[in-house]
C-alpha positions as CSV (number, residue, x, y, z in Angstrom):
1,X,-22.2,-15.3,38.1
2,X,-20.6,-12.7,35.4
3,X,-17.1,-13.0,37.5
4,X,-17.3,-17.2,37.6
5,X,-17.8,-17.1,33.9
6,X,-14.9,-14.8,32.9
7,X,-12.8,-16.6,35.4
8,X,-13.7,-19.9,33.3
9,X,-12.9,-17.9,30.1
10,X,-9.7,-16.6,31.4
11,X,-8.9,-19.9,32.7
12,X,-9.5,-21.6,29.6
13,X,-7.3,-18.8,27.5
14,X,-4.9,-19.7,29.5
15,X,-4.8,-23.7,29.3
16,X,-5.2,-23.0,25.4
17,X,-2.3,-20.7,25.4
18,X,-0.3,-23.0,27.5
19,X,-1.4,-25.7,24.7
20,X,0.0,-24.1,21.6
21,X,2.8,-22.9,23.1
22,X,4.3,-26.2,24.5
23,X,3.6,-27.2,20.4
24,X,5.2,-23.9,19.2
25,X,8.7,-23.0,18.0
26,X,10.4,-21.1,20.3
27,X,13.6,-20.6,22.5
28,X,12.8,-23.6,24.1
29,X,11.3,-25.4,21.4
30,X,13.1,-24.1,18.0
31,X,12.0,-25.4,14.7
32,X,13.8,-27.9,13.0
33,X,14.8,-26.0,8.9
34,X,16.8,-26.5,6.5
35,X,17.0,-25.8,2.7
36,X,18.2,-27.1,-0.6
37,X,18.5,-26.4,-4.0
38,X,15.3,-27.6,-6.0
39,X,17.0,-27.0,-9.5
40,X,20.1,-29.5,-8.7
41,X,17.7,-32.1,-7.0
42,X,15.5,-31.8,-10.1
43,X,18.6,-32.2,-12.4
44,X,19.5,-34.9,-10.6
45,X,16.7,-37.1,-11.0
46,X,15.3,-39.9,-14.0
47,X,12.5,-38.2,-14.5
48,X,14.1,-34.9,-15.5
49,X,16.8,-36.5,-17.5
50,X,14.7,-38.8,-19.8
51,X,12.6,-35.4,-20.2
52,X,15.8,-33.9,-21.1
53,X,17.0,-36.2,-23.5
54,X,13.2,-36.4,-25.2
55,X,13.4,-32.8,-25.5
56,X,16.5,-32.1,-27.5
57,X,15.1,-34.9,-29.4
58,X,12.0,-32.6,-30.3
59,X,14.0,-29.6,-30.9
60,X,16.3,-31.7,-33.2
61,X,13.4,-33.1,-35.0
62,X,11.8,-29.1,-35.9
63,X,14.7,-27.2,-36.4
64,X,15.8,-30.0,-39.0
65,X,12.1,-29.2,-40.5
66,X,12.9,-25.4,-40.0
67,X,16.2,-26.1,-41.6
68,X,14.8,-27.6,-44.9
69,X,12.4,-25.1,-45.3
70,X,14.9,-22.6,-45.4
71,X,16.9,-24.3,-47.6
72,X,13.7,-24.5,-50.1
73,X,13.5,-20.5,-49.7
74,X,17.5,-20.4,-50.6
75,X,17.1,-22.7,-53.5
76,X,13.8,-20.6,-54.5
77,X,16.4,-17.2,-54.3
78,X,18.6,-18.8,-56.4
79,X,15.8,-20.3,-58.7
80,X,14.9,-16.4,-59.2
81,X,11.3,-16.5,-57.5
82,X,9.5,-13.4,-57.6
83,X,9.4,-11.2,-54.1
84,X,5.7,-12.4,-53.3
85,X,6.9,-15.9,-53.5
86,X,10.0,-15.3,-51.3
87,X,7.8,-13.2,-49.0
88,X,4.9,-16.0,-48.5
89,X,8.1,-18.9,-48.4
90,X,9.5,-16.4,-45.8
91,X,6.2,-16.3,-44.2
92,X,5.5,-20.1,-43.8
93,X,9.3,-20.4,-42.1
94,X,8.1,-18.2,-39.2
95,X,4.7,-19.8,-38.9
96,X,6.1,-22.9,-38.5
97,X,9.0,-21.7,-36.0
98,X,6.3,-19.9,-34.2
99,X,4.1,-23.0,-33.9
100,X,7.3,-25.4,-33.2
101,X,8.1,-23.2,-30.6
102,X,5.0,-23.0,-28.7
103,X,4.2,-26.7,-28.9
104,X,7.7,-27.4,-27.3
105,X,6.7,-24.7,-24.2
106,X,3.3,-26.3,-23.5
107,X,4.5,-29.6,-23.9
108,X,7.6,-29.6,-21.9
109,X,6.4,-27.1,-19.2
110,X,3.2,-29.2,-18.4
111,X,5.6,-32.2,-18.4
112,X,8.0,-30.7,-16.2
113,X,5.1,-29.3,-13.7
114,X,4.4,-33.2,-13.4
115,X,8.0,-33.9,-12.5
116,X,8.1,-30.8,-10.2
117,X,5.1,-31.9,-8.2
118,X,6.6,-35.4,-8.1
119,X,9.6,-34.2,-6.1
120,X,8.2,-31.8,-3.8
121,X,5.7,-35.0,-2.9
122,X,8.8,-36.5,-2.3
123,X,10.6,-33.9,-0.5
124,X,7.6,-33.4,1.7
125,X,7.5,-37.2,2.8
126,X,11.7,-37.3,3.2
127,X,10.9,-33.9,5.9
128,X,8.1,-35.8,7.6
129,X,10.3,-38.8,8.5
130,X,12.5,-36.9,9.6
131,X,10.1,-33.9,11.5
132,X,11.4,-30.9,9.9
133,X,9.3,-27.9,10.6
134,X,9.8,-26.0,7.6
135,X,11.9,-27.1,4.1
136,X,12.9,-24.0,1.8
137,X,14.7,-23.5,-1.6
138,X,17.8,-22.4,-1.5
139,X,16.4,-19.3,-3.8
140,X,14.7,-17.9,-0.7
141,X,17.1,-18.2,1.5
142,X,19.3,-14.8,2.1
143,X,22.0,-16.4,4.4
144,X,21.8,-20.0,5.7
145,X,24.9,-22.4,7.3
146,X,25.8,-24.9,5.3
147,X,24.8,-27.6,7.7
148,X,20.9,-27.0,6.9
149,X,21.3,-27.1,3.3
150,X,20.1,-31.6,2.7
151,X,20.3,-31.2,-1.1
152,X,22.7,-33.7,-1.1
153,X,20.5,-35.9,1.4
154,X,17.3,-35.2,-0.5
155,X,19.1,-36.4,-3.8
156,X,20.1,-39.2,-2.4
157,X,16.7,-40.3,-0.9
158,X,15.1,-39.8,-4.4
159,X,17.2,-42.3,-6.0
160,X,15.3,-44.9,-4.4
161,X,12.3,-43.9,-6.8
């Protein structure tokens, strides 16, 4: 009875194994990869352009802000204002660059996370249709031939979005 049931076991091991390896990558079966270069498919898109563009925009807009207060703390210089005053004027101009600065990184990094997730969506329905096994960035990639890189083809494919 023991040897009947580990003959079933054995047998079923074996169907299994036989299973997942008809499924597998391997010599006779080798997965389909490839790579591209996230940061030029990014660049290439809408999306990441309009950001762009709004961007600069926002930086235009605070360092023209951080530009007139400095110009207040030149004209106070010249106007002879005492050290305290310069120091607090002084003060306020890195406040406000501080606080320019981190609302530009929170804004624009949650806003490009959006755009980022966007496109690997993407990506990840352009390798289903066409069954690749495995889509890297070029970043992790140490040597690969030139025919698996489908930037190009990726880019392409997103500008029907």
């Amino acid at each position: 009875m023991k040897k009947l049931g580990l003959i079933l076991t054995i047998a079923l091991v074996l169907v299994g194994a036989l299973v997942i390896s008809d499924n597998a990558s391997g010599p006779s079966n080798p997965a389909k990869i490839a790579y591209l270069d996230l940061q030029k498919v990014l660049q290439s898109t809408k999306e990441w352009q309009d950001l762009n563009k709004n961007y600069q925009e926002d930086f235009a807009f605070y360092q023209k802000q951080l530009d007139n207060l400095t110009k207040e703390y030149q004209d106070m210089v010249k106007s002879g204002a005492s050290s305290q005053e310069l120091a607090t004027k002084q003060q306020e101009i890195l406040t406000k660059k501080a606080q320019y600065e981190q609302t530009l990184q929170q804004t624009y990094n949650s806003k490009t996370q959006v755009i980022l997730d966007q496109i690997k969506k993407r990506i990840e329905n352009y390798a289903t249709f066409l069954d690749y096994d495995l889509v890297l960035s070029n970043d992790s990639v140490v040597y690969g031939k030139g025919t698996y890189d489908i930037t190009d083809m990726v880019i392409e494919y997103l500008k029907g979005f």
